[in-house]
N, C-alpha and C positions, 0 to 999 in steps of 0.2 A: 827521849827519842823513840819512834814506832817505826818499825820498817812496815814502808807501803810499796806495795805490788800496782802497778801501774796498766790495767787490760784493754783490748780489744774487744768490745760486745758483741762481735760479732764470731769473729774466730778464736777468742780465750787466748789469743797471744798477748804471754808477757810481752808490753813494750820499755819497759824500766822499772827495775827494784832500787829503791833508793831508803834514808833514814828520813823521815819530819818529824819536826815540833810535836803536831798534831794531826790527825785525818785531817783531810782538805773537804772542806764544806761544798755539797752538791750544788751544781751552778758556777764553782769555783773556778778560774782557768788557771792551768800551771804550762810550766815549760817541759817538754821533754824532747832533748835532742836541741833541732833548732825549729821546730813546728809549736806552736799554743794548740793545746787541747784542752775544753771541758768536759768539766765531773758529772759524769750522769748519775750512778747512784755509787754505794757503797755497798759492800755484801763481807760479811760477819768482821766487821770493825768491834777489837776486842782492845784491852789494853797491852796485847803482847804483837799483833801485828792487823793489818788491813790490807782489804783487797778494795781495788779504786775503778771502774769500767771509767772510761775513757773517749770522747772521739774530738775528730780535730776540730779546731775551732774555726770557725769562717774569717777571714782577714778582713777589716773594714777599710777599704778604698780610701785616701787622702783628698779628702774634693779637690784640691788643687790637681791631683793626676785628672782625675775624673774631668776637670772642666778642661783640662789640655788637652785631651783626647778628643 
């Protein structure tokens, strides 16, 4: 287990420290909270801990809402 540091790129706010398996591969989307957000990069991923930049993910529309609208 690594503990990863979960960030805002814009304002360097921790938004969750948590333990994984593994670093979360760039592109990857994880849960934090109740929001999905994508991995932009990583910055000094070592085998003792990771820093993970972050931001929220776009929600994809259900065509069914979509075409009831």
């Amino acid at each position: 287990m690594i503990p990863v540091q979960y960030r805002d790129p814009q304002t360097e706010e921790i938004l969750e420290r948590r333990y994984e398996e593994s670093a979360p591969a760039i592109g990857m989307r994880v849960r934090i909270g109740f929001d999905e957000y994508q991995v932009l990069y990583r910055w000094r991923c070592v085998p003792t801990s990771c820093i993970v930049y972050v931001r929220r993910a776009v929600r994809e529309e259900r065509r069914e809402t979509r075409s009831a609208a």
